[in-house]
Steps between C-alpha positions, in 0.01 A plus 500: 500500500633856418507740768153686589584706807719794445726419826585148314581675185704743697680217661569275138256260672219322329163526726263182579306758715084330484634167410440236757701168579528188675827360617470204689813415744587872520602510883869414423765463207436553125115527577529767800733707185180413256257648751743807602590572110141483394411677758760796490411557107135549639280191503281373754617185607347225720697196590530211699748283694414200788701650778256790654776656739699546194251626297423739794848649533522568094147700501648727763808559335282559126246746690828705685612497114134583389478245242138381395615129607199272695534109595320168590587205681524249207641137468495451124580176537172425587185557279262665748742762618555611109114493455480714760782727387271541198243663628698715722674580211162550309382745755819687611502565126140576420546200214782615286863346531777694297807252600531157668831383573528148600783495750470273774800201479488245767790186490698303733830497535557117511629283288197384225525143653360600843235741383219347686127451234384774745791736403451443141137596512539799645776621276302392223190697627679774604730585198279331230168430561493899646593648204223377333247470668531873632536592159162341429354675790666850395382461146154680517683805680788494281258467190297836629784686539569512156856456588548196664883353525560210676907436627611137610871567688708165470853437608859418369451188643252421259723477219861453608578183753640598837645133679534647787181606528254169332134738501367234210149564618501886510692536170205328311281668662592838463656476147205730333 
């Protein structure tokens, strides 16, 4: 998008002020820098994370900062708790969705051989089975904003080996 405000064209900065986004693990590493980015070029932004302390401590250091950041307790590992993200979403947003970014990883660091069926499931449902199902359940909002774009972050690991680090499981599932 090309800048709309004059203080972004003053700046050389490109404006996303009005757009809205979803970031989903944005309490802490590349998704907290999603959320903080999108955020900082103007967008509303709602995310979620499973720790609530953690989640607590970033939306006091975003309102000190006066970003337009919100956030939900959300295990999207588990289909209820993305459902339900959905219609927060849904209503935070009054039915539009500019962005969804699909960041949420989850792996073990174990070797592939001890990686319990549990374990698998979960990375499955949390870095694959996430992805797109939430961007099924964005798809209406995305759709009515007219604008809709959808990012899936993966990993290095997805595409180079690392032997000391056998993540089998979470480099199938998050090789979008």
């Amino acid at each position: 998008m090309m800048a709309s405000s004059s203080s972004a064209q003053e700046t050389g900065r490109w404006s996303l002020a009005g757009a809205t986004a979803l970031v989903t693990g944005g309490s802490k590493g590349i998704g907290r820098a999603i959320v903080e980015e999108l955020a900082s070029f103007g967008a509303t932004v709602h995310t979620c994370a499973r720790n609530e302390a953690t989640q607590n401590s970033c939306l006091e250091e975003w309102s000190a900062k006066k970003l337009s950041i919100t956030s939900s307790v959300c295990d999207v590992s588990a289909r209820a708790d993305r459902e339900a993200l959905a219609g927060r979403v849904a209503a935070i947003f009054d039915g539009k969705l500019d962005i969804l970014v699909n960041n949420v990883g989850f792996l073990f660091l174990k070797p592939a051989v001890n990686v319990t069926p549990e374990e698998l499931s979960r990375v499955m449902a949390g870095n694959l089975e996430s992805c797109f199902h939430l961007s099924q359940l964005m798809h209406p909002l995305l759709k009515t904003s007219g604008k809709g774009n959808v990012v899936n972050i993966s990993g290095i690991s997805t595409v180079t080996g690392f032997p000391s680090l056998p993540i089998c499981a979470f480099c199938a599932a998050k090789g979008n």
